[in-house]
DOFI-208241 format. One line per field, with one value per residue (C-alpha): residue in one letter; z, y, x. Coordinates in steps of 0.5 Angstrom, whole numbers, plus 2048, in hexadecimal, padded with zeros to 3 digits. Each point is the difference from the previous one (the first is absolute). Layout:
// DOFI-208241
residuo c(a|...)
w c(Z|...)
v c(Y|...)
u c(X|...)
This chain:
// DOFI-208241
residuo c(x|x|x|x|x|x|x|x|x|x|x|x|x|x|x|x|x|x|x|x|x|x|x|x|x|x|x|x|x|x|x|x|x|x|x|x|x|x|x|x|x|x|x|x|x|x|x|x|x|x|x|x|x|x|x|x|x|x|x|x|x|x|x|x|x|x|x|x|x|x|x|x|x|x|x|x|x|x|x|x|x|x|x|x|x|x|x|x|x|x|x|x|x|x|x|x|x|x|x|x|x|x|x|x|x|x|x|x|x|x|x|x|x|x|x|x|x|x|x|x|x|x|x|x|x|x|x|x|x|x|x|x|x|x|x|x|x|x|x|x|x|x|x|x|x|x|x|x|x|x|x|x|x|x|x|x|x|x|x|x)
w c(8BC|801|7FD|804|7FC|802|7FD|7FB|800|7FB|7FF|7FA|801|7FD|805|800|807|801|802|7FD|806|800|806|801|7F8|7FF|7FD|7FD|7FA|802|7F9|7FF|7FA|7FF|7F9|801|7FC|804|806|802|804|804|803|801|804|7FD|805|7FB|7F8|7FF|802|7FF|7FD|802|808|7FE|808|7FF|7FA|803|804|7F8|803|803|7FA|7FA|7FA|803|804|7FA|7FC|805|801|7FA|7FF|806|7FD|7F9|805|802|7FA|7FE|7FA|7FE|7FC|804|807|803|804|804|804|807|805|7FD|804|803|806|803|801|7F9|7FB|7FC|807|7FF|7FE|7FE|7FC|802|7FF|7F9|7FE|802|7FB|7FA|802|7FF|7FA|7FC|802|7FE|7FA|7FE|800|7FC|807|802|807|800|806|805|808|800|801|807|806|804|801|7FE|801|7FA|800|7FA|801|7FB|800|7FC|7FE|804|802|806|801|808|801|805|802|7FA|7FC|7F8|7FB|7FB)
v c(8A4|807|805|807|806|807|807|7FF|7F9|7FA|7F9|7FB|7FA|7F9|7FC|7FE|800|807|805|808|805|808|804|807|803|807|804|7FB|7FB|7F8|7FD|7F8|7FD|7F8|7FB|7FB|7FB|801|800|806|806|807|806|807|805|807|806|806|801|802|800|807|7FC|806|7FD|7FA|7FE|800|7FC|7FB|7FE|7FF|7FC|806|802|7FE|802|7FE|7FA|7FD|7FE|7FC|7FD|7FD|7FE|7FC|7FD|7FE|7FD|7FB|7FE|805|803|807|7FE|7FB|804|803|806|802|807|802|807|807|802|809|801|805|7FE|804|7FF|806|803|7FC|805|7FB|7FB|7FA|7FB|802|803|7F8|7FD|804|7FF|7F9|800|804|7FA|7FB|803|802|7F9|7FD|7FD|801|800|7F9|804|805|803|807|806|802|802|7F9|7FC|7F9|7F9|7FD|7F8|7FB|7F9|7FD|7F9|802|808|803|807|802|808|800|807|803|7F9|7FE|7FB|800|7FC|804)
u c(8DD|7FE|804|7FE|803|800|800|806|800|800|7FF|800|7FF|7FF|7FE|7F8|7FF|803|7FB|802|7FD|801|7FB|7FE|801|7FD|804|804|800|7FF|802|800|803|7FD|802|7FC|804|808|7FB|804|7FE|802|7FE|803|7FD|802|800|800|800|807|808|804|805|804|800|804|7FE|7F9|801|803|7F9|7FE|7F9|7FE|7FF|7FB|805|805|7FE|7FA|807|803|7F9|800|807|7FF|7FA|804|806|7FC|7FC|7FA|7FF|7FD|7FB|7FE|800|7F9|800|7FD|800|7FD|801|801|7FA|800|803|7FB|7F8|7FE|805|7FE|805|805|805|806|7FC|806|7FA|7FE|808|801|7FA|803|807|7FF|7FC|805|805|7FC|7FD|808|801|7FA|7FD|7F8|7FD|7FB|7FC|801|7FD|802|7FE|7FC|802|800|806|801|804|801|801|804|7FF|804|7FD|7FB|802|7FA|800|7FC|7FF|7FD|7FE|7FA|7FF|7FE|804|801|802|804)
């Protein structure tokens, strides 16, 4: 079945016949999670890099949120089977806003990237592969019979 996310969404599955898809990421961070041996996947895609824990309302919508939502991506992982040391990651997205980065005057792309970083590297977890950067959007597929992730971007279709 396809599971179709969209911007503060996530999925996990364990199913082998789903399929985890997210479209249009720019800005924002396409992160998958796999443990080939649990056979267990998910997606979050992640709008911005941080939740003003302050504005307890913004909060609530934490998969907006890469420090917020990347938590709840592994704790829903680890419910149905997966374990840390077994899981891939792969990262997708954190692209410019603006045709030339060097003008892009917020950087929510890059702020995205390092924000994820810090989290996983906090808690002794690598990236196995990533597509980031740029200034072309991007959909990100996972296929959980096989754990393949696919980055489609300017027409071209890469195997990360």
């Amino acid at each position: 079945m396809q599971l179709t996310i969209g911007i503060g969404e996530m999925a996990v599955t364990k199913s082998p016949e789903d399929v985890i898809i997210t479209h249009a990421l720019g800005s924002c961070l396409g992160i998958t999670l796999y443990d080939p041996v649990a056979n267990v996947g998910g997606m979050l895609h992640a709008l911005l890099p941080s939740c003003s824990y302050e504005d307890t309302d913004a909060c609530k919508k934490a998969t907006y949120y890469i420090d917020a939502g990347t938590p709840l991506l592994f704790k829903a992982c680890y419910k149905l089977g997966a374990k840390k040391q077994r899981l891939i990651v792969r990262v997708a997205g954190g692209a410019s806003t603006k045709t030339a980065p060097d003008k892009d005057m917020f950087q929510i792309g890059r702020r995205n990237f390092t924000a994820l970083r810090k989290i996983l590297w906090k808690n002794g977890v690598l990236i196995n592969k990533h597509d980031v950067g740029g200034t072309d959007p991007r959909k990100l597929t996972l296929t959980m019979s096989d754990g393949q992730v696919t980055v489609l971007s300017k027409g071209e279709t890469r195997i990360l």
